[in-house]
BAMAR-301083 format. One line per field, with one value per residue: chain; residue number from 0; x, y, z of N, C-alpha, C in turn; residue in three letters. Coordinates in steps of 0.1 Angstrom, whole numbers, plus 5000, padded with zeros to 4 digits. Layout:
<nodes>
torfi = c(A_...)
drengu = c(NUM_...)
n_c1 = c(X_...)
n_c2 = c(Y_...)
n_c3 = c(Z_...)
ca_c1 = c(X_...)
ca_c2 = c(Y_...)
ca_c3 = c(Z_...)
c_c1 = c(X_...)
c_c2 = c(Y_...)
c_c3 = c(Z_...)
mise = c(ALA_...)
</nodes>
This chain:
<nodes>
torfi = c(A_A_A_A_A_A_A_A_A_A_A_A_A_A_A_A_A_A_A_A_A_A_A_A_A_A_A_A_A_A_A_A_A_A_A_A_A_A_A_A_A_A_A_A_A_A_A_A_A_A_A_A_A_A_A_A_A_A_A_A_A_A_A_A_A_A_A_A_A_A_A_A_A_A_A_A_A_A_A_A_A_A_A_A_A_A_A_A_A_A_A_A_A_A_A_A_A_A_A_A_A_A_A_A_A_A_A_A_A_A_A_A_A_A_A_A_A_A_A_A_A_A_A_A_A_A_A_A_A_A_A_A_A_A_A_A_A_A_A_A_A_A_A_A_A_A_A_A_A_A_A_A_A_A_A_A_A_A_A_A_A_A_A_A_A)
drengu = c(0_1_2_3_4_5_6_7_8_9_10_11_12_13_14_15_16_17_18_19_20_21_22_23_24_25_26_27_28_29_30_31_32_33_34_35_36_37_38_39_40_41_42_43_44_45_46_47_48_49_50_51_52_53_54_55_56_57_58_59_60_61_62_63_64_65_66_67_68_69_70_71_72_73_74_75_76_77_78_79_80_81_82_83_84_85_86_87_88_89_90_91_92_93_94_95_96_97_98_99_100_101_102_103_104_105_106_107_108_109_110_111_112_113_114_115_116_117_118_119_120_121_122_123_124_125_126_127_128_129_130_131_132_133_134_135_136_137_138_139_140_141_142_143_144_145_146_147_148_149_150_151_152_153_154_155_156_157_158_159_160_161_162_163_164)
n_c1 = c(5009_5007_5021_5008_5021_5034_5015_5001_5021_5016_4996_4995_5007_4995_4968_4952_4956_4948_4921_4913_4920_4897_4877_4875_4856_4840_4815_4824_4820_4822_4840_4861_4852_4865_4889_4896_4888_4910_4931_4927_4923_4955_4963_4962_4981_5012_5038_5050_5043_5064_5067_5051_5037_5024_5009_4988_4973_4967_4953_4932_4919_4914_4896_4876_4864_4851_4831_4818_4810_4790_4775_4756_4749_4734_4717_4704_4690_4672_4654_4647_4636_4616_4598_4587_4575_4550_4519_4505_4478_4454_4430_4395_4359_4343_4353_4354_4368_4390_4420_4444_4444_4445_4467_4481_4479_4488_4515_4516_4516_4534_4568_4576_4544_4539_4551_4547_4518_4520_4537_4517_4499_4503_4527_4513_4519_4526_4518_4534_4557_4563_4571_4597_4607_4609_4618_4606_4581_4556_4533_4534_4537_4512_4497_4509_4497_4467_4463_4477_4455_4434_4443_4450_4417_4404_4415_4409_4380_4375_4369_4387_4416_4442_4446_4441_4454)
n_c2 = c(4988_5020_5051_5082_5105_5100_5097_5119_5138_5129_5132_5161_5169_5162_5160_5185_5181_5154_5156_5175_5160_5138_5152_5155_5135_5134_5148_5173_5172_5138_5141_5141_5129_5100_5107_5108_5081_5069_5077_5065_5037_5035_5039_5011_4995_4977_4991_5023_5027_5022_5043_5067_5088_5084_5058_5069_5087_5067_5051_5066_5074_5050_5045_5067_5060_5039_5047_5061_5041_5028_5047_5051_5021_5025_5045_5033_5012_5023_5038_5016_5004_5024_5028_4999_4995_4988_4999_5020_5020_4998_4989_4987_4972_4983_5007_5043_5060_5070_5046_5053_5079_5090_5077_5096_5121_5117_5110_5147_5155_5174_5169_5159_5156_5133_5117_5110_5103_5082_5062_5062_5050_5026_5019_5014_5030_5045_5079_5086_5070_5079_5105_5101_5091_5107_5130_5148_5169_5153_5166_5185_5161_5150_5173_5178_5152_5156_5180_5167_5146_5164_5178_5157_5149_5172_5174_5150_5155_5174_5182_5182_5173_5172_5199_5218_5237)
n_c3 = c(5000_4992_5004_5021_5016_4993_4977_4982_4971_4942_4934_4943_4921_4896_4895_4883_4860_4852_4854_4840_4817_4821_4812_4789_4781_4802_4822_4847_4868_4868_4859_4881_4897_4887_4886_4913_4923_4908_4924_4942_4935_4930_4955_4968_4953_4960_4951_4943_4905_4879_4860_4865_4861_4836_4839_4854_4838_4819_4835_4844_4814_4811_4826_4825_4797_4805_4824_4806_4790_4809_4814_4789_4789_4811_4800_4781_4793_4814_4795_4783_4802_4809_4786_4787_4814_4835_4836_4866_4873_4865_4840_4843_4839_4853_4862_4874_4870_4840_4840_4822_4821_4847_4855_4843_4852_4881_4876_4867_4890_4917_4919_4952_4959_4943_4949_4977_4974_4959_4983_5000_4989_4971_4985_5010_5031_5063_5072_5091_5090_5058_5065_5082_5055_5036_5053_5058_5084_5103_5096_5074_5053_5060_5051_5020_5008_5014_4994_4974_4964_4963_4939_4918_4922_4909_4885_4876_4877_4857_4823_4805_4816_4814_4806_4820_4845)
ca_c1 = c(5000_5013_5022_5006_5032_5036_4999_5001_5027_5013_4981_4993_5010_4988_4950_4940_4957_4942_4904_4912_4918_4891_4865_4870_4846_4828_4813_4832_4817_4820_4858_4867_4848_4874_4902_4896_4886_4923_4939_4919_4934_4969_4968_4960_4993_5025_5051_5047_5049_5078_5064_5035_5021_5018_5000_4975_4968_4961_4941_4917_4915_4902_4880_4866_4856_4843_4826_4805_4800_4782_4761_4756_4741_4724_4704_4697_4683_4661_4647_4641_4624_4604_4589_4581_4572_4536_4510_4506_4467_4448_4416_4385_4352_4334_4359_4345_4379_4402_4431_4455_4442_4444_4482_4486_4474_4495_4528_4517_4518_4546_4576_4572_4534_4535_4558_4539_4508_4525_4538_4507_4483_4508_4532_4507_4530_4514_4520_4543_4568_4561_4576_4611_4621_4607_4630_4598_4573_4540_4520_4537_4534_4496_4493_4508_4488_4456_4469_4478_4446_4425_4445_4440_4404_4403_4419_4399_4366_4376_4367_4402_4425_4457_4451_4440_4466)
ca_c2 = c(5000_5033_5063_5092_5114_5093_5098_5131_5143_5126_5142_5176_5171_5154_5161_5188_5177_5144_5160_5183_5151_5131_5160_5149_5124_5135_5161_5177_5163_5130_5137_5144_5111_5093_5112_5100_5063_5062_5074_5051_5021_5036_5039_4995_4991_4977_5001_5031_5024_5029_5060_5071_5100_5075_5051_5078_5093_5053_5047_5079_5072_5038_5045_5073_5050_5027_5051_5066_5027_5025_5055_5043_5012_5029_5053_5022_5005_5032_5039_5005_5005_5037_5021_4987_4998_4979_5004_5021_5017_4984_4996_4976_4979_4991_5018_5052_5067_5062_5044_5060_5096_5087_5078_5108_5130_5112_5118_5157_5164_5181_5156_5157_5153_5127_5106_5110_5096_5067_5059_5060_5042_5016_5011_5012_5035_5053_5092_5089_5060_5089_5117_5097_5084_5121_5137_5161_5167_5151_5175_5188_5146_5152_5188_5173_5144_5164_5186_5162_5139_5173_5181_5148_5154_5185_5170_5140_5155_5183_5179_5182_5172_5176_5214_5223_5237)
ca_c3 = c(5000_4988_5015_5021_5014_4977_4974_4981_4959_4931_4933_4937_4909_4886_4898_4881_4845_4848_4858_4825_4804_4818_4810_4771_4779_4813_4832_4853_4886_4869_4859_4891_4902_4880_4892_4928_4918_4903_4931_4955_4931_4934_4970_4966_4950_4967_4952_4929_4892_4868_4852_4881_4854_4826_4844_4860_4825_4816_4840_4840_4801_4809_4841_4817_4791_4810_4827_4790_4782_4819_4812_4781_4791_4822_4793_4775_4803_4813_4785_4781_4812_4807_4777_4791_4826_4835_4838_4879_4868_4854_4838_4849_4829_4863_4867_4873_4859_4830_4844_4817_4827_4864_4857_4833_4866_4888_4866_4868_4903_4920_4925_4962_4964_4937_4958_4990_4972_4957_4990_5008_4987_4966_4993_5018_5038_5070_5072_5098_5077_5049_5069_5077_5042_5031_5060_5060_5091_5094_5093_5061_5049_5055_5038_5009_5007_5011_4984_4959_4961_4961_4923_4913_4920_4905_4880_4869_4871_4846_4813_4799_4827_4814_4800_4833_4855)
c_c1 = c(5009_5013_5013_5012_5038_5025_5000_5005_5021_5002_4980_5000_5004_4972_4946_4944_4947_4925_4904_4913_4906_4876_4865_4863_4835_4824_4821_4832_4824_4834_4867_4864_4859_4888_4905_4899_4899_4932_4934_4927_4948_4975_4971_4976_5004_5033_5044_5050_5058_5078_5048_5026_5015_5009_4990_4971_4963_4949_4932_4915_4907_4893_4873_4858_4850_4830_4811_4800_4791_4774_4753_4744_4733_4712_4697_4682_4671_4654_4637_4629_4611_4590_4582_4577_4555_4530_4511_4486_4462_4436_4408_4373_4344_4337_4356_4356_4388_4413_4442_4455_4446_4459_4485_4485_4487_4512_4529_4519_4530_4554_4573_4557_4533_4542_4554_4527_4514_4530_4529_4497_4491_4515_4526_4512_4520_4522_4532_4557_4572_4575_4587_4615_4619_4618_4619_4587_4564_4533_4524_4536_4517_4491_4492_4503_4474_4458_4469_4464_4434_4431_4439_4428_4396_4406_4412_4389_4366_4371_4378_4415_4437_4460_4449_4453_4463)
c_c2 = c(5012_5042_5074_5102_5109_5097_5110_5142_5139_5134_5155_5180_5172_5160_5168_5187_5167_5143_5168_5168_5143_5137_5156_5144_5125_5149_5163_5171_5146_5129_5135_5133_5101_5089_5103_5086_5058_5065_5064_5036_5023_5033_5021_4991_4990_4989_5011_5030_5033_5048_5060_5078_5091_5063_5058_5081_5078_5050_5055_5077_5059_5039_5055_5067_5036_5029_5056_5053_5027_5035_5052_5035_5015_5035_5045_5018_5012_5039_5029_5000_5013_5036_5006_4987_4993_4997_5010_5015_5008_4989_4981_4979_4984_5002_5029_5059_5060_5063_5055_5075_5096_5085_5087_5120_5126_5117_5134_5161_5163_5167_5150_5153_5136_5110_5101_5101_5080_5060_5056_5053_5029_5008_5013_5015_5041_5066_5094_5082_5075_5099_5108_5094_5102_5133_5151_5159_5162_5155_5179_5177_5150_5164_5183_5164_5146_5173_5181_5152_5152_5180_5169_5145_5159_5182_5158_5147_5167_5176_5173_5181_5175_5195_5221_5227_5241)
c_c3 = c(5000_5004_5014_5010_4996_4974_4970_4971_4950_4925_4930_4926_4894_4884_4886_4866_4843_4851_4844_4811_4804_4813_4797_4770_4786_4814_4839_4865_4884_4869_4868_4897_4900_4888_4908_4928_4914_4912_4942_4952_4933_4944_4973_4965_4959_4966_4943_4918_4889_4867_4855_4868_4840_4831_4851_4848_4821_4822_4844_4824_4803_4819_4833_4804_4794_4815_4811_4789_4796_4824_4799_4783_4803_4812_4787_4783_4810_4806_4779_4792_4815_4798_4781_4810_4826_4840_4854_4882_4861_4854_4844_4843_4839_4866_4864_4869_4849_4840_4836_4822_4839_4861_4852_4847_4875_4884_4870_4877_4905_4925_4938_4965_4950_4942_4969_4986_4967_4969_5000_5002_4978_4975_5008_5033_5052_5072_5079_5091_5065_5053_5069_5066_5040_5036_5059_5075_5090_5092_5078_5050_5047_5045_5027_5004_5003_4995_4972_4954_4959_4937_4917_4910_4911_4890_4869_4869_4863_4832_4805_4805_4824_4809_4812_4842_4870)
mise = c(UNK_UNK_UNK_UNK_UNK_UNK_UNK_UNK_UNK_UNK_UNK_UNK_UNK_UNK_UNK_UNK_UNK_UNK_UNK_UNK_UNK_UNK_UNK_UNK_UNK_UNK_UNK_UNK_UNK_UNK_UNK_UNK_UNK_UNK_UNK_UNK_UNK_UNK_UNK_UNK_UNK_UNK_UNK_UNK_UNK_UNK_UNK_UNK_UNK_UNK_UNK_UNK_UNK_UNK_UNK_UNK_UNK_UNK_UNK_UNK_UNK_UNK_UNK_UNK_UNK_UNK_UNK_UNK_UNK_UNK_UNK_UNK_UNK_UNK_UNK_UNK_UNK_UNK_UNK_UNK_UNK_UNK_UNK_UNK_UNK_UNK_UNK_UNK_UNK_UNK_UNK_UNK_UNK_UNK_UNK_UNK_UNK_UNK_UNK_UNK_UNK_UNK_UNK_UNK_UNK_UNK_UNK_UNK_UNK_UNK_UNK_UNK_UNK_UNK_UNK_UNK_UNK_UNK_UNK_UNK_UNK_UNK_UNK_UNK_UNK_UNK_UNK_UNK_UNK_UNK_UNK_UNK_UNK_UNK_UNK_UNK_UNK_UNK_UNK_UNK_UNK_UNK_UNK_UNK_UNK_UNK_UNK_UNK_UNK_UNK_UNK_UNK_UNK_UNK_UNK_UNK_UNK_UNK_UNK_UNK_UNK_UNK_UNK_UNK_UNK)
</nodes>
């Protein structure tokens, strides 16, 4: 395992070239992600390589393309999920709402209230469960609750529910 003081130097040598090269490929946040990830494996190593700055520049070129192919296949994959995702709504022929509208509604509300209600009526959450994952009060759990089942409302029994705002 590498020293400190080897670490150290290397880095303040190195860092912020090797966060400028791996931007060719990333974001900036993500380059800098990179950057780290390759000193973390450095630190791993018994001794310091031959030629330290050629092997850092190597291995931020391949942690950065590994990185694009594994966004890459993340966009895929969510895309592919987006499109084959089951319904949140199964219509029923007694059903006094369209299911599709009813999830088109649902989609519209505000991130935070649209999460609260899926939490409370899918995962059968209770208000107070709600408030901890939320990291919000309960009373502000219930507001928005009330809130988002009163749009929804408001919402389906319109005429034209989605032009409504």
């Amino acid at each position: 395992m590498l020293g400190p003081e080897i670490l150290s130097r290397l880095f303040a040598a190195h860092a912020a070239g090797l966060t400028l090269y791996a931007s060719q490929w990333l974001e900036r946040a993500a380059a800098e992600d990179v950057v780290h990830d390759v000193f973390l494996h450095l630190m791993d190593q018994d001794r310091e390589p031959a030629s330290a700055k050629a092997w850092l520049y190597r291995s931020v070129r391949n942690a950065a393309v590994s990185a694009i192919r594994s966004q890459s296949r993340r966009r895929t994959h969510e895309k592919s999920a987006a499109t084959t995702r089951p319904d949140w709504f199964v219509p029923g022929d007694d059903d006094a709402i369209d299911a599709a509208q009813a999830q088109q509604v649902l989609e519209a509300l505000e991130k935070d209230q649209g999460e609260i209600v899926t939490l409370r009526i899918w995962a059968q959450m209770s208000f107070k469960e709600i408030a901890a994952i939320a990291d919000l009060p309960l009373s502000t759990v219930f507001d928005r609750y009330r809130t988002a089942l009163d749009e929804i409302k408001r919402k389906l029994e319109s005429p034209c529910p989605m032009n409504k705002t």
